[in-house]
N, C-alpha and C positions, 0 to 999 in steps of 0.2 A: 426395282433398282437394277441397272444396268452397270458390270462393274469393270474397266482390266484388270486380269487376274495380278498383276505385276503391281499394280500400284496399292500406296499404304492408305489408310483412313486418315484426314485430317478432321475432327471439327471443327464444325462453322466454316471451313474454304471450302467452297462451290465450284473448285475446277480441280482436275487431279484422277481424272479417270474414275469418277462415281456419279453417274447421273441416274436421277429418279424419273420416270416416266408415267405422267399421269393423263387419264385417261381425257381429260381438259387439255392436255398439251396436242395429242395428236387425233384426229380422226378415224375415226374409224375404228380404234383401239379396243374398245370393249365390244366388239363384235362376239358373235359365239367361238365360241375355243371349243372342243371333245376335250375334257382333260382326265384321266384315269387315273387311278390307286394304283401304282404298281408293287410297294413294298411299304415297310410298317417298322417301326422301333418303338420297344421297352421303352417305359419310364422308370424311372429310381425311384427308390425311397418308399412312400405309400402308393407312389404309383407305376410299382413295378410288374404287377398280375395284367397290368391294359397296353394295349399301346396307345403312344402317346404324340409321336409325329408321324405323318405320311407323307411319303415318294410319291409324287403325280410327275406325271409323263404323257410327250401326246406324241401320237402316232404319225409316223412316215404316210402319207397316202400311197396305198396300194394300186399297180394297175390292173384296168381290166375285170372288174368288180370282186379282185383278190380280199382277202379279209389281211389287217395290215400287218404285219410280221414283224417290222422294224420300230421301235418307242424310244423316244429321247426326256429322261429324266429332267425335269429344270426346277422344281421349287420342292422342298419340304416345308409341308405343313403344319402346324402346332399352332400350342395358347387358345384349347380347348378348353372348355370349365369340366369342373368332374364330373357332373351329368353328363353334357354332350361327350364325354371322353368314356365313360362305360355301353351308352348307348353306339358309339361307333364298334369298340371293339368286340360288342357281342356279335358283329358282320364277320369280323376275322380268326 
């Protein structure tokens, strides 16, 4: 989902600065991505001991076979089951 920051949610209207972009719409699109963990948030309630969303961010390419210095946050992750949400956070 592609959004301006400026504009509100209607539903059901299809124009209004919120377009979805599926990987059937353009080419090429699901190519490989590097995408990384950069950060991690508590969950509440029972599942406040784990975390429960991640920060992925992908990297500036570096020049000159640098290792990348610069990361740009774009999606938090979530809507984990509680297995796969104990098995992640015992990595962090």
């Amino acid at each position: 989902m592609i959004k301006d920051p400026e504009s509100i949610y209607k539903p059901n209207v299809r124009k209004g600065g919120w377009y979805k972009l599926k990987p059937d719409y353009i080419g090429g699109l699901m190519d490989q991505v590097d995408v990384l963990v950069v950060g991690g948030y508590f969950g509440v309630g029972s599942r406040s001991h784990m975390m429960s969303h991640f920060l992925c961010a992908v990297a500036v390419p570096a020049t000159d076979g640098e290792r990348p210095a610069v990361f740009h946050s774009f999606c938090r992750v979530c809507d984990f089951n509680l297995h796969c949400m104990m098995s992640l956070s015992a990595y962090c």
